[in-house]
C-alpha positions, 0 to 999 in steps of 0.5 A: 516507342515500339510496343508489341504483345512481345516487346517494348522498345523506348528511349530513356533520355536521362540514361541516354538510353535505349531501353528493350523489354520483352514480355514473351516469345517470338521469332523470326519477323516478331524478334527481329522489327524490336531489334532493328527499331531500337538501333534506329533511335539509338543512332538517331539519338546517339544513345550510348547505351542498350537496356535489355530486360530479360526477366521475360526474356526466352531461348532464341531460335537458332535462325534468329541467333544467326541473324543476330550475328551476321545482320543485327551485332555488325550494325549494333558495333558501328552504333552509338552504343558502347555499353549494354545491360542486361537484366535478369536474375541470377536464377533465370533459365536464361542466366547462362545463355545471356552470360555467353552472349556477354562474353562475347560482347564484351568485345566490342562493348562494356557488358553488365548483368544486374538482376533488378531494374532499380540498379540502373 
């Protein structure tokens, strides 16, 4: 398990799932580390799916947003991963940024949005 003062990152065996919470800002290094820890124990337990709860979740900077495309999705792609989940409510500053990030996921992997962790 990863736990930071942002992030939380763990492995739910009986969803086959990696399961990413964060509870507050960061950037760069701080962002980044969560990210890559939770693609390692999804490849090294072949999990299929990506949980991100986003009910604490923050607007990225521009400069993690690009490591995100160019370093973090082309490794994410050639994963385990074929589903991922987002959490957050529908009236969450967030809500529109975490739909765009959707649409253009939902190429590559299936993509839901549910606004409450009990829906899994």
């Amino acid at each position: 398990m990863y736990s930071s003062k942002y992030c939380e990152v763990s492995y739910l065996q009986n969803k086959n799932a990696v399961f990413c919470k964060w509870k507050s800002y960061c950037e760069g290094k701080d962002y980044q580390e969560p990210l890559e820890y939770g693609l390692e124990l999804a490849n090294k337990n072949k999990a299929t799916i990506w949980i991100t709860d986003a009910t604490n979740g923050f607007r990225s900077q521009e400069s993690d947003n690009l490591w995100l495309a160019s370093e973090f999705s082309p490794k994410a792609i050639s994963s385990t991963i074929k589903t991922i989940i987002f959490i957050i409510t529908n009236n969450s500053e967030l809500y529109d940024e975490i739909l765009l990030h959707s649409n253009i996921l939902k190429q590559f992997f299936e993509v839901k949005i549910i606004d409450n962790i009990t829906k899994l």
